[in-house]
mmCIF file of the protein (N, C-alpha, C, O) and its ligand, coordinates in Angstrom:
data_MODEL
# 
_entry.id   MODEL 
# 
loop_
_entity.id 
_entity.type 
_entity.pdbx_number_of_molecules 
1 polymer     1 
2 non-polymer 1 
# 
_entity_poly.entity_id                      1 
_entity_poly.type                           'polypeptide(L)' 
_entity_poly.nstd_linkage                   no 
_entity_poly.nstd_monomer                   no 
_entity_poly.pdbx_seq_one_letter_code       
;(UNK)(UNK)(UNK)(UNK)(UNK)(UNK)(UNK)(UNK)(UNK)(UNK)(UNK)(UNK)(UNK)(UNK)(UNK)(UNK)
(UNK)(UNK)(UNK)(UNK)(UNK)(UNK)(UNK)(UNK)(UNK)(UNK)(UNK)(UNK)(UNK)(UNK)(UNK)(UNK)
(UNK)(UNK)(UNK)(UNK)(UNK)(UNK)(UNK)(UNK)(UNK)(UNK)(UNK)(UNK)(UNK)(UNK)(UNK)(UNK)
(UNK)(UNK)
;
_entity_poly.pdbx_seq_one_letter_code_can   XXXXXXXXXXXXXXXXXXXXXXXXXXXXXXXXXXXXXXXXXXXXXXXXXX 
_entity_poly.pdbx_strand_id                 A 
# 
loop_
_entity_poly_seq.entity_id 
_entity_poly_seq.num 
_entity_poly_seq.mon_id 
_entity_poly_seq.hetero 
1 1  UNK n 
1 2  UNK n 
1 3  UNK n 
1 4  UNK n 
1 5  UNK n 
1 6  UNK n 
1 7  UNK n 
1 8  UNK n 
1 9  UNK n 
1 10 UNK n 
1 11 UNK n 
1 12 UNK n 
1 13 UNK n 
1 14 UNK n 
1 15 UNK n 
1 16 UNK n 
1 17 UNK n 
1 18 UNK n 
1 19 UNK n 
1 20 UNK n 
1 21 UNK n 
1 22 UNK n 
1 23 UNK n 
1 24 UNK n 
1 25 UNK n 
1 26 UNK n 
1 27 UNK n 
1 28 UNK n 
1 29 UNK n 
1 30 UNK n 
1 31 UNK n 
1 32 UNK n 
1 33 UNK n 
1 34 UNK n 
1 35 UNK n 
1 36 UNK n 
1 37 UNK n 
1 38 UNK n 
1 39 UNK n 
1 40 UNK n 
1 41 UNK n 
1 42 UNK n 
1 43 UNK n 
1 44 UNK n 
1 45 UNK n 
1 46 UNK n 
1 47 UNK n 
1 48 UNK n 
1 49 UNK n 
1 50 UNK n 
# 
loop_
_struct_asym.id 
_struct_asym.entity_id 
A 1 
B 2 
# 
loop_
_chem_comp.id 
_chem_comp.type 
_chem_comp.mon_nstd_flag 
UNK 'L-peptide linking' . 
ZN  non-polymer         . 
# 
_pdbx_entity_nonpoly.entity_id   2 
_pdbx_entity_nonpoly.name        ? 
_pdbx_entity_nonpoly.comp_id     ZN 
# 
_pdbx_nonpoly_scheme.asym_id         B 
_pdbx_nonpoly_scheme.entity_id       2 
_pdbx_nonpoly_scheme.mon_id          ZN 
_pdbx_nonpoly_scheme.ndb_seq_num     1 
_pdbx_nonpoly_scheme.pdb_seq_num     101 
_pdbx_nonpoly_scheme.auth_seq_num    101 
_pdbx_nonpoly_scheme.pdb_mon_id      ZN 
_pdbx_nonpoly_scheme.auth_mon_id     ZN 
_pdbx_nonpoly_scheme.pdb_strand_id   A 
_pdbx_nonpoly_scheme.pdb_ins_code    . 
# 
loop_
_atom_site.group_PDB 
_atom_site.id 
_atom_site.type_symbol 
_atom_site.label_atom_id 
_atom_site.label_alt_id 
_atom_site.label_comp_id 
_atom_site.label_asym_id 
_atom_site.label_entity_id 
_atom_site.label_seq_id 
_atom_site.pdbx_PDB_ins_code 
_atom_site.Cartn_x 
_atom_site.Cartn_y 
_atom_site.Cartn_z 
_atom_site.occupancy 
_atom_site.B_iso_or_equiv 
_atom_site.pdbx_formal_charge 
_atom_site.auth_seq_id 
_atom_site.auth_comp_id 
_atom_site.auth_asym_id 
_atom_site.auth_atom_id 
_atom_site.pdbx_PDB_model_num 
ATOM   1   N  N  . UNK A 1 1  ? 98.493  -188.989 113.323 1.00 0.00 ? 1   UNK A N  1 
ATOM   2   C  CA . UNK A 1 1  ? 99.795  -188.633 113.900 1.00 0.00 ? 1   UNK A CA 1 
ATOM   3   C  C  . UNK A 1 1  ? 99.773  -187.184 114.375 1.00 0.00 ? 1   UNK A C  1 
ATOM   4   O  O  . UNK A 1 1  ? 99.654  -186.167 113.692 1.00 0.00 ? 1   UNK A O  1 
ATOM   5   N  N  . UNK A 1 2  ? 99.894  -187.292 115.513 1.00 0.00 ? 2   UNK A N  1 
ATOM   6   C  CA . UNK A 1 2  ? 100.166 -185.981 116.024 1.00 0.00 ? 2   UNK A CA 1 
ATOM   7   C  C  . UNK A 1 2  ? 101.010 -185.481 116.432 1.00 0.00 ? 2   UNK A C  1 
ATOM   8   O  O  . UNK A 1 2  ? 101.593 -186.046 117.358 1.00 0.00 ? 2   UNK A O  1 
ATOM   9   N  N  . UNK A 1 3  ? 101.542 -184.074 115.918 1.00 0.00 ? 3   UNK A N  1 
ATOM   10  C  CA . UNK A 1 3  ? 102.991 -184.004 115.905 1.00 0.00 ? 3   UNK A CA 1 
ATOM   11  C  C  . UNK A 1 3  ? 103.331 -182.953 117.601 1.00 0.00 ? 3   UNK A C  1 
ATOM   12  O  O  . UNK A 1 3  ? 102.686 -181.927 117.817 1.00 0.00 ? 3   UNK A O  1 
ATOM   13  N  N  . UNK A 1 4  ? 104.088 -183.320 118.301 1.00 0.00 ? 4   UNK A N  1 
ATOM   14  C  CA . UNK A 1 4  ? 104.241 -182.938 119.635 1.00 0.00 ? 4   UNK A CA 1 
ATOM   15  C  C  . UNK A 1 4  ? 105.695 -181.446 119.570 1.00 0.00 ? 4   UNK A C  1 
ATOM   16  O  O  . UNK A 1 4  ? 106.759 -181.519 118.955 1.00 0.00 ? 4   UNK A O  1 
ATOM   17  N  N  . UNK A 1 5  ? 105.281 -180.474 120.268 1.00 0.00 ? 5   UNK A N  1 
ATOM   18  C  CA . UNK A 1 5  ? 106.409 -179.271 120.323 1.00 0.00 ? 5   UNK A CA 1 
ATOM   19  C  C  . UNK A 1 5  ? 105.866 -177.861 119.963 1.00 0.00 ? 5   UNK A C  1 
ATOM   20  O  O  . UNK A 1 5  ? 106.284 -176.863 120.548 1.00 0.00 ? 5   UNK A O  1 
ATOM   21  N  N  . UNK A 1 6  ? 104.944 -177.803 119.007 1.00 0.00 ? 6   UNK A N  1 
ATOM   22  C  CA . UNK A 1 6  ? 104.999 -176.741 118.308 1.00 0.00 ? 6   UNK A CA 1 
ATOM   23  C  C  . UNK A 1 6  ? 105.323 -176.268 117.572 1.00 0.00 ? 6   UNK A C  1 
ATOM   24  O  O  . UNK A 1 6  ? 104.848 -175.217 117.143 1.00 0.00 ? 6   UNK A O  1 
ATOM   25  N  N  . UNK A 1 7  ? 106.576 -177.060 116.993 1.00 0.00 ? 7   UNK A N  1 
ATOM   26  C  CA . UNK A 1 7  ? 108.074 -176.126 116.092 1.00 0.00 ? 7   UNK A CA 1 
ATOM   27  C  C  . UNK A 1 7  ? 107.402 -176.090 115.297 1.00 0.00 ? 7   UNK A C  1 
ATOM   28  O  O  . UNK A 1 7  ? 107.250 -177.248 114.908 1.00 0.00 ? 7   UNK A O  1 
ATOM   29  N  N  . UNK A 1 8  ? 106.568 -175.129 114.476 1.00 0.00 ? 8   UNK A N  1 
ATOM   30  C  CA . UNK A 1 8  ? 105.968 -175.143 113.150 1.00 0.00 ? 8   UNK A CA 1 
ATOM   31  C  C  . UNK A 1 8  ? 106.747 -174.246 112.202 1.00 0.00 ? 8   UNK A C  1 
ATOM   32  O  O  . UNK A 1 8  ? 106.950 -173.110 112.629 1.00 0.00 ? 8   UNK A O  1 
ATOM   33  N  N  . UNK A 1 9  ? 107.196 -174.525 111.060 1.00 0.00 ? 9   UNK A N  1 
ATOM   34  C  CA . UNK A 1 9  ? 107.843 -173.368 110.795 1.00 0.00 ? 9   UNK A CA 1 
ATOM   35  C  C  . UNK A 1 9  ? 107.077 -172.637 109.844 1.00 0.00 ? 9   UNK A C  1 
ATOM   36  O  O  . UNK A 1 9  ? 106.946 -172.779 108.628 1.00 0.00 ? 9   UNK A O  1 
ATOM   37  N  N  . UNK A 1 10 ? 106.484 -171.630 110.852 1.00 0.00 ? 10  UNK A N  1 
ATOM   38  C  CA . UNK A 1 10 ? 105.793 -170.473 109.506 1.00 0.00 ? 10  UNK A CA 1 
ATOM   39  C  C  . UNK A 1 10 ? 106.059 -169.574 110.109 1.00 0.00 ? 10  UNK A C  1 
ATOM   40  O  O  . UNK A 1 10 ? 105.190 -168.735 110.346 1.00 0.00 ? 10  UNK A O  1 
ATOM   41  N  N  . UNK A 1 11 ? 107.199 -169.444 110.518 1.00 0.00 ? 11  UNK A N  1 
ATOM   42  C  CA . UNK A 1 11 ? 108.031 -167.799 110.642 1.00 0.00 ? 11  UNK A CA 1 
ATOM   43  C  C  . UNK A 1 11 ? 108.509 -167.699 109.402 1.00 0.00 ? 11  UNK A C  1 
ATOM   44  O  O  . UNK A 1 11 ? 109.423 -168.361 108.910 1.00 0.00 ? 11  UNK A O  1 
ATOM   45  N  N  . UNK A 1 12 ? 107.361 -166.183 108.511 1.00 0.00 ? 12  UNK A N  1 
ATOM   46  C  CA . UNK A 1 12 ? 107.908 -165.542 107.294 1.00 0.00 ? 12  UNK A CA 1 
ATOM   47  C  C  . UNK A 1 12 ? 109.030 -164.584 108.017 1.00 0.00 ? 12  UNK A C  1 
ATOM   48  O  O  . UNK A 1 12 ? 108.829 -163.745 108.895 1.00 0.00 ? 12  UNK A O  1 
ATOM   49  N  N  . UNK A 1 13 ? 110.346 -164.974 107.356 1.00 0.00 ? 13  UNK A N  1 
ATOM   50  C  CA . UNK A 1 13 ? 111.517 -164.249 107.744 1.00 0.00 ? 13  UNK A CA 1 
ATOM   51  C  C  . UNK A 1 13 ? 111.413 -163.146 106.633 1.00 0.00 ? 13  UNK A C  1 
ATOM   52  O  O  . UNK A 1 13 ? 111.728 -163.254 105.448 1.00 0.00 ? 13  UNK A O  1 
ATOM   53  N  N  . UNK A 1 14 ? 110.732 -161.715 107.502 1.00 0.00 ? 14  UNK A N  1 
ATOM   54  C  CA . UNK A 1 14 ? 110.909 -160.650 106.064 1.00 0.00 ? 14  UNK A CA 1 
ATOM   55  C  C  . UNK A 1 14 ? 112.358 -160.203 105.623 1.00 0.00 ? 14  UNK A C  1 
ATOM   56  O  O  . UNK A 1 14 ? 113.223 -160.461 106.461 1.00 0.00 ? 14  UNK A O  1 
ATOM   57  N  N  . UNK A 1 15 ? 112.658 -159.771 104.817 1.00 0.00 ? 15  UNK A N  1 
ATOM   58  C  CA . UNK A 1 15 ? 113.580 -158.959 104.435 1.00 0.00 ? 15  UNK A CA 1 
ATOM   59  C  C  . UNK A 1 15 ? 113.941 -157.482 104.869 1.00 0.00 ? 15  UNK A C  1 
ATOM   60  O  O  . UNK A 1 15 ? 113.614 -156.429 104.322 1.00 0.00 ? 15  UNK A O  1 
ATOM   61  N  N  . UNK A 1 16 ? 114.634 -157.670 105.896 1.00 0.00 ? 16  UNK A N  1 
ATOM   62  C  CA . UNK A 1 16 ? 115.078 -156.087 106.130 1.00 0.00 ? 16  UNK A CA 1 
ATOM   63  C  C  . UNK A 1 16 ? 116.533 -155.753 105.709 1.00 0.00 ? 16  UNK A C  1 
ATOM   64  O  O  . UNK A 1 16 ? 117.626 -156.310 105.805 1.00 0.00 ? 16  UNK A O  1 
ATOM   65  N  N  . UNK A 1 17 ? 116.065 -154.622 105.211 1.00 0.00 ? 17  UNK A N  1 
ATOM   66  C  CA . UNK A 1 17 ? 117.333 -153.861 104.287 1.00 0.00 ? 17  UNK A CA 1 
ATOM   67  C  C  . UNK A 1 17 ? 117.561 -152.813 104.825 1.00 0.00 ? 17  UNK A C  1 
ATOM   68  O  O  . UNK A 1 17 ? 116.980 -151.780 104.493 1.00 0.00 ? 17  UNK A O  1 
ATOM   69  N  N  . UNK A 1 18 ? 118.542 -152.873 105.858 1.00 0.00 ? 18  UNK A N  1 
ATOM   70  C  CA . UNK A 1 18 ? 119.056 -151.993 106.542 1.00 0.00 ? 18  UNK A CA 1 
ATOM   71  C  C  . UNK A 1 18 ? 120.583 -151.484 105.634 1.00 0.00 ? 18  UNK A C  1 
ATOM   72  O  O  . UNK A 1 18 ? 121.565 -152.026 105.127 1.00 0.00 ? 18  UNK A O  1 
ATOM   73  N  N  . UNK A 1 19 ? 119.910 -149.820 105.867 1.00 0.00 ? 19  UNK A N  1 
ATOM   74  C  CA . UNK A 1 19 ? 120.980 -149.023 105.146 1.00 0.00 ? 19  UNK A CA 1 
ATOM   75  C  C  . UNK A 1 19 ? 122.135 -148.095 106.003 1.00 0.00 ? 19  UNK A C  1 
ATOM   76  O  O  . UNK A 1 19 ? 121.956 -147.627 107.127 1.00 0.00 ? 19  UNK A O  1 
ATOM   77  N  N  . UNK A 1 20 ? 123.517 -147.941 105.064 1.00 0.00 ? 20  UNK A N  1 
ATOM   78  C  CA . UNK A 1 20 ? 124.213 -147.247 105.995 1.00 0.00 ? 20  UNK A CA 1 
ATOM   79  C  C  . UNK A 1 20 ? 124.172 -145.609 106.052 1.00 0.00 ? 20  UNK A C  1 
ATOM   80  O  O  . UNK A 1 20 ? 124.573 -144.934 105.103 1.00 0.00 ? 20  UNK A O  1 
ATOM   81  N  N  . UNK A 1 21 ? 123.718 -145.111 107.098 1.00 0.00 ? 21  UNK A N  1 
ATOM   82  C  CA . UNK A 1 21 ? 123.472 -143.469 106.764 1.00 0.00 ? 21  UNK A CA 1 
ATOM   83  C  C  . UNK A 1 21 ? 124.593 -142.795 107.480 1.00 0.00 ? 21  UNK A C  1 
ATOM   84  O  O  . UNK A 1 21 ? 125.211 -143.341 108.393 1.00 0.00 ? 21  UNK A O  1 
ATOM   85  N  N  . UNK A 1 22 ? 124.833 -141.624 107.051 1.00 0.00 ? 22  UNK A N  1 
ATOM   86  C  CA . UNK A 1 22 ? 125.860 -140.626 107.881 1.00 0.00 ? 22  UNK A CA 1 
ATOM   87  C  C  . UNK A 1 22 ? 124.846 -139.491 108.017 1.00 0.00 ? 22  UNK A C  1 
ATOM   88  O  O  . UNK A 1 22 ? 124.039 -139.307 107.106 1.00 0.00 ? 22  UNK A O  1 
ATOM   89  N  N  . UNK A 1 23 ? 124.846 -138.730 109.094 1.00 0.00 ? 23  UNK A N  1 
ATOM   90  C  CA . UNK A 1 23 ? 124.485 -137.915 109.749 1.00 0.00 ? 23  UNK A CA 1 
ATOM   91  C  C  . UNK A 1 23 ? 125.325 -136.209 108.642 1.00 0.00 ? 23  UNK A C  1 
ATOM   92  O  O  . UNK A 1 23 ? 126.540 -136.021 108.696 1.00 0.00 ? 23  UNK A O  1 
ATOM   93  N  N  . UNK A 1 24 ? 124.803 -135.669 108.170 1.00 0.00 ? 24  UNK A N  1 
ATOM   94  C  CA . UNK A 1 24 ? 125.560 -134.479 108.091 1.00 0.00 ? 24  UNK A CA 1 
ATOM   95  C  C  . UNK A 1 24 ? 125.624 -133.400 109.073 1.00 0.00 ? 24  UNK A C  1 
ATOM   96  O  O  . UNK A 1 24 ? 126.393 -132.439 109.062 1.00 0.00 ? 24  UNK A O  1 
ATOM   97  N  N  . UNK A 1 25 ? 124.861 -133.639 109.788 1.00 0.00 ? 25  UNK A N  1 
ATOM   98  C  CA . UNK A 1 25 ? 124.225 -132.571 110.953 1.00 0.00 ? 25  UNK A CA 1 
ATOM   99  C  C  . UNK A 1 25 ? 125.988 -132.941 111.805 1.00 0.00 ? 25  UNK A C  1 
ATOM   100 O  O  . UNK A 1 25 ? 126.838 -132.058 111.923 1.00 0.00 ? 25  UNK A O  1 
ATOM   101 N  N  . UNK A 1 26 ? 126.142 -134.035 112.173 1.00 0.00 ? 26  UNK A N  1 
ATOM   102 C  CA . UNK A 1 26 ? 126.809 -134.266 113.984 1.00 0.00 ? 26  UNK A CA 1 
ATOM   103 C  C  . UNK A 1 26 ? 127.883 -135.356 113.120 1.00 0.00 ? 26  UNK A C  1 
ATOM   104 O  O  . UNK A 1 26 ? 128.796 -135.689 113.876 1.00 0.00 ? 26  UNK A O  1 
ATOM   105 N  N  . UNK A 1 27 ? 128.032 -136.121 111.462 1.00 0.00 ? 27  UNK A N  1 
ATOM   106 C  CA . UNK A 1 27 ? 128.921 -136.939 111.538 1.00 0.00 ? 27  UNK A CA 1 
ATOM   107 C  C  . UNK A 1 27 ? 128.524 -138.234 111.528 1.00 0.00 ? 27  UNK A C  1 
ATOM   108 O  O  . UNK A 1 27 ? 129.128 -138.857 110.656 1.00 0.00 ? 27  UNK A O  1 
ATOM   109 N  N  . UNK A 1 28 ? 127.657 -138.977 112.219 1.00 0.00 ? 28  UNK A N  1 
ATOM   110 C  CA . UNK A 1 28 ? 127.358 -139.844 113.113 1.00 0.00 ? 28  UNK A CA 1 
ATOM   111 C  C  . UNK A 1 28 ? 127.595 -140.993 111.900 1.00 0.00 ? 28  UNK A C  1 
ATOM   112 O  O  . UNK A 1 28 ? 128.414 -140.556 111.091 1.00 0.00 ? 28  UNK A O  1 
ATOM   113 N  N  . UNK A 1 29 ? 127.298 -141.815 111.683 1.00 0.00 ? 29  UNK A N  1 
ATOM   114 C  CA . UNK A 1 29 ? 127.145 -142.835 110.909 1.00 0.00 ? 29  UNK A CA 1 
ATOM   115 C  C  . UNK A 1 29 ? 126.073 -143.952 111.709 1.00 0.00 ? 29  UNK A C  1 
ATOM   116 O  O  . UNK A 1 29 ? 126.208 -144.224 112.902 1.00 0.00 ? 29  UNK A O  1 
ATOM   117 N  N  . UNK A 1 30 ? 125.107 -144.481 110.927 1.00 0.00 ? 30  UNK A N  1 
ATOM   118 C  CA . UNK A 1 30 ? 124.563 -145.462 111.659 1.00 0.00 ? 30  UNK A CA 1 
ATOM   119 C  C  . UNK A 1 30 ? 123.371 -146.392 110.493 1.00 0.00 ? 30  UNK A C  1 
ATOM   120 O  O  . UNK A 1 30 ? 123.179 -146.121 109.308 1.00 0.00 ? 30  UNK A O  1 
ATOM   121 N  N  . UNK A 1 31 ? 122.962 -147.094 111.003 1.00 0.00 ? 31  UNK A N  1 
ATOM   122 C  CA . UNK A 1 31 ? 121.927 -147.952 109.910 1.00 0.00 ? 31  UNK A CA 1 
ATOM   123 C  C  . UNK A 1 31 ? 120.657 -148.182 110.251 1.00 0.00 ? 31  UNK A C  1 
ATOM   124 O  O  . UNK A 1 31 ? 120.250 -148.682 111.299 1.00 0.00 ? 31  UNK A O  1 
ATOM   125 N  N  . UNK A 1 32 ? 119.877 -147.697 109.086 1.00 0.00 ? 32  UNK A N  1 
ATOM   126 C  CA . UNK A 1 32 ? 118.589 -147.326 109.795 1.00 0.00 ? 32  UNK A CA 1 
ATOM   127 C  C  . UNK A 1 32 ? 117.797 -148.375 108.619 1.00 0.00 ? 32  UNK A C  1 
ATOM   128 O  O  . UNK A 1 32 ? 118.575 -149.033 107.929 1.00 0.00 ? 32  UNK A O  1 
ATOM   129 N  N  . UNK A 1 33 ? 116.195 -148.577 108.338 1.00 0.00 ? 33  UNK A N  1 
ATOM   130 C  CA . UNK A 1 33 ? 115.557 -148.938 107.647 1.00 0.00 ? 33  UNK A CA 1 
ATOM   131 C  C  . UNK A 1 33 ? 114.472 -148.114 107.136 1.00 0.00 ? 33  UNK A C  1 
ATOM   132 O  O  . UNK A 1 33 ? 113.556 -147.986 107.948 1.00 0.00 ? 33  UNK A O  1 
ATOM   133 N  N  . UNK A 1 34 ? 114.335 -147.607 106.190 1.00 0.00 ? 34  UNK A N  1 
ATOM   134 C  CA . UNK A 1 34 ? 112.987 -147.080 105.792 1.00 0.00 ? 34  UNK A CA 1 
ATOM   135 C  C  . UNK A 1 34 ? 113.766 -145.552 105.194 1.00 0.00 ? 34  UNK A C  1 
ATOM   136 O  O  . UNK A 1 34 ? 114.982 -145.365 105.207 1.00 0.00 ? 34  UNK A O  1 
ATOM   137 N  N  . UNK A 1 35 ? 112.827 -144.654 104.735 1.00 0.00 ? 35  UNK A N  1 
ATOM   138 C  CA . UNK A 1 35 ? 113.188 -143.638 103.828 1.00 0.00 ? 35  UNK A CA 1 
ATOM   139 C  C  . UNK A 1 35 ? 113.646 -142.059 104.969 1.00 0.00 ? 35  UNK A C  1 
ATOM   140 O  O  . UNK A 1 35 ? 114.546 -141.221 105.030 1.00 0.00 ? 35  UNK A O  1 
ATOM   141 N  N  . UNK A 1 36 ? 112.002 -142.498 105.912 1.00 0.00 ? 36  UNK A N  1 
ATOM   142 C  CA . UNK A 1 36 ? 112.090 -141.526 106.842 1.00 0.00 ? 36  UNK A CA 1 
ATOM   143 C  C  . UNK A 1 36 ? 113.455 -141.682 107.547 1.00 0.00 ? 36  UNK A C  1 
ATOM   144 O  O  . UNK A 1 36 ? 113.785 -142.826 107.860 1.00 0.00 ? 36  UNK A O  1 
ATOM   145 N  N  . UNK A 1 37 ? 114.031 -140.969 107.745 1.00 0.00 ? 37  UNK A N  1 
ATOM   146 C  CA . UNK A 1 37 ? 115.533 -141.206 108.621 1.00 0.00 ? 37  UNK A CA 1 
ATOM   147 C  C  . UNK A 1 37 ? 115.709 -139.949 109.917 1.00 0.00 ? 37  UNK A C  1 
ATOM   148 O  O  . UNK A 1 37 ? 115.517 -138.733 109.882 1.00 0.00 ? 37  UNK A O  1 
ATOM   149 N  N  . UNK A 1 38 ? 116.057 -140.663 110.772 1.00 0.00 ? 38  UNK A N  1 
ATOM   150 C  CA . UNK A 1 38 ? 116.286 -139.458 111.597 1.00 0.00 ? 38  UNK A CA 1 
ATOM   151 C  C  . UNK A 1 38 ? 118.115 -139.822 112.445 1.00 0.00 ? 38  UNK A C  1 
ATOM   152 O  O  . UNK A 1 38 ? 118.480 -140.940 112.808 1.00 0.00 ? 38  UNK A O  1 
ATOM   153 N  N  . UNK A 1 39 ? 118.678 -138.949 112.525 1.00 0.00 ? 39  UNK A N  1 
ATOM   154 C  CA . UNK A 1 39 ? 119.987 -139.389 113.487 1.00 0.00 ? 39  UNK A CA 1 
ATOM   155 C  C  . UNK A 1 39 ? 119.308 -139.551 114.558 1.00 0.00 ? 39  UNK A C  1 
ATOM   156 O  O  . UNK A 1 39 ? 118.355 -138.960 115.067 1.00 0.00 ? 39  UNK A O  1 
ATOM   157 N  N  . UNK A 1 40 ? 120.338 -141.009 115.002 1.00 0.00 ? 40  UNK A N  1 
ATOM   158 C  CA . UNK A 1 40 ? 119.900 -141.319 116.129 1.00 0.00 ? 40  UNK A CA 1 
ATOM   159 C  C  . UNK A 1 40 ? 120.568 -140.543 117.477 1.00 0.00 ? 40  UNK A C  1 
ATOM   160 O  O  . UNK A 1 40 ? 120.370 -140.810 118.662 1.00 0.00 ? 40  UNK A O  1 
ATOM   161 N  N  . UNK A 1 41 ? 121.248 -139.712 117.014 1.00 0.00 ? 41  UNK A N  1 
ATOM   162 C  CA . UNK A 1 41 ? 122.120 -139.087 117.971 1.00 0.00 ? 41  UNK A CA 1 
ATOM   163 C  C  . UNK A 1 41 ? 121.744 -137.619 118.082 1.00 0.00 ? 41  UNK A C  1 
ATOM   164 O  O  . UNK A 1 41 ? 121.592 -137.124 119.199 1.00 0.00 ? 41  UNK A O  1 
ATOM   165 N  N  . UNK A 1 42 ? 121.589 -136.903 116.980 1.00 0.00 ? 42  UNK A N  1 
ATOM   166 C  CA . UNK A 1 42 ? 121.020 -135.560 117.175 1.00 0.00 ? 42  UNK A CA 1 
ATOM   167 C  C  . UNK A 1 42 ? 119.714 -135.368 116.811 1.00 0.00 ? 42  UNK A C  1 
ATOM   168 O  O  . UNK A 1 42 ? 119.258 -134.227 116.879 1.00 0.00 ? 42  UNK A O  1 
ATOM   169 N  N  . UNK A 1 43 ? 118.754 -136.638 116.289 1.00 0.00 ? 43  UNK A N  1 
ATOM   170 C  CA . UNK A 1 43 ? 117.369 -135.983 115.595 1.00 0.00 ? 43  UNK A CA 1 
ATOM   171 C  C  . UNK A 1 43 ? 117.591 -135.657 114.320 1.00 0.00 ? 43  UNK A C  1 
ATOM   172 O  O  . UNK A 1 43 ? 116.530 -135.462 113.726 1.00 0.00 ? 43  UNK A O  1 
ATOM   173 N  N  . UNK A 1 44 ? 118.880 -135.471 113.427 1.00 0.00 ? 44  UNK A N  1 
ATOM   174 C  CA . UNK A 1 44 ? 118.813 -134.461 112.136 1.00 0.00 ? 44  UNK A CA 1 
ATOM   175 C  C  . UNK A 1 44 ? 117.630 -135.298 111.124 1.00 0.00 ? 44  UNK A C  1 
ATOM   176 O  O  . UNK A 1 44 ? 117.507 -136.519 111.213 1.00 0.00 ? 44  UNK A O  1 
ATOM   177 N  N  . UNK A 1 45 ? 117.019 -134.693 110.425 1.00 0.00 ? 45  UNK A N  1 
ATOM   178 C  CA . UNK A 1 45 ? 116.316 -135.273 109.029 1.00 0.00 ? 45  UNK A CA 1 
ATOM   179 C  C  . UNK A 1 45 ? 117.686 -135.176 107.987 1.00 0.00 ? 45  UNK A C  1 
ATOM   180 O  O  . UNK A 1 45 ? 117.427 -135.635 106.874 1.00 0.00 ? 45  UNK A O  1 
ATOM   181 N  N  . UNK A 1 46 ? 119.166 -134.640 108.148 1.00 0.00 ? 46  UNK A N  1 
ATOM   182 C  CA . UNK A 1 46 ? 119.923 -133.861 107.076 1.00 0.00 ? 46  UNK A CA 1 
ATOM   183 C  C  . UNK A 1 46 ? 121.052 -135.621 107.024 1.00 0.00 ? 46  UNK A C  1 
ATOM   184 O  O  . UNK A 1 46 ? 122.212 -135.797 107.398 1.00 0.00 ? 46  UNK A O  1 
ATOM   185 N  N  . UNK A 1 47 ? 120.284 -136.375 106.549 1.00 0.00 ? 47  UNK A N  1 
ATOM   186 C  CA . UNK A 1 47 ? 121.036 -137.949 106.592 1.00 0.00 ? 47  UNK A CA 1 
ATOM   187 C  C  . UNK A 1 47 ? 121.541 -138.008 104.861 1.00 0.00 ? 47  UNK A C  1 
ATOM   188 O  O  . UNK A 1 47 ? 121.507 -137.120 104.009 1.00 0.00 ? 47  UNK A O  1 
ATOM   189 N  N  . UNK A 1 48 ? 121.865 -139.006 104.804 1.00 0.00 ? 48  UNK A N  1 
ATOM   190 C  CA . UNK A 1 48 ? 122.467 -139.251 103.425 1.00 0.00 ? 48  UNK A CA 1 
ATOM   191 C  C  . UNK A 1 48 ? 122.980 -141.050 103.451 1.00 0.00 ? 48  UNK A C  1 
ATOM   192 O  O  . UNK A 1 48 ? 123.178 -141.719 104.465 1.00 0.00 ? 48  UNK A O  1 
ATOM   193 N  N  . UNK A 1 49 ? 123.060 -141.357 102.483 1.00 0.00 ? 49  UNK A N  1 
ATOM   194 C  CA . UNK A 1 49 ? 123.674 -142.683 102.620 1.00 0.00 ? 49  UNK A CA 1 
ATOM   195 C  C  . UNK A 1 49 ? 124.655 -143.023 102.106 1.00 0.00 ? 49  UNK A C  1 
ATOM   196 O  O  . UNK A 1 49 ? 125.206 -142.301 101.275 1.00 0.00 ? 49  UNK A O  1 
ATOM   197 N  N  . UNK A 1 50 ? 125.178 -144.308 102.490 1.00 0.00 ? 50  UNK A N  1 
ATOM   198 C  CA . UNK A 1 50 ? 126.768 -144.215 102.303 1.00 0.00 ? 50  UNK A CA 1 
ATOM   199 C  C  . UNK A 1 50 ? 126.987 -145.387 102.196 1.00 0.00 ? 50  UNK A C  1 
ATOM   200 O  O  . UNK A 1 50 ? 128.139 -145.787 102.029 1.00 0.00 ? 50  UNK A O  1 
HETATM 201 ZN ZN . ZN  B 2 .  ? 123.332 -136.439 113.672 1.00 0.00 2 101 ZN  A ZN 1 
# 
């Protein structure tokens, strides 16, 4: 039997854990993933989470 389409399902759906950060630099608020953070609006490294 041969199965016709392709649909195979071995899409590993990872886990992304997107966090909410505020900007202290400019305000901004936004959601980023990972530790490194940068505003997406001014560049700041000066993030925090919220
Ligand atoms: Zn900013």
């Amino acid at each position: 039997m041969c199965s016709v389409g392709g649909a195979d399902f071995d899409l590993e759906i990872e886990k992304i854990e997107l966090v909410r950060y505020k900007c202290n630099n400019c305000g901004n608020k936004f959601d980023a993933i990972g530790d490194k953070v940068l505003c997406p609006s001014c560049q700041s490294e000066d993030v925090v989470k919220v």
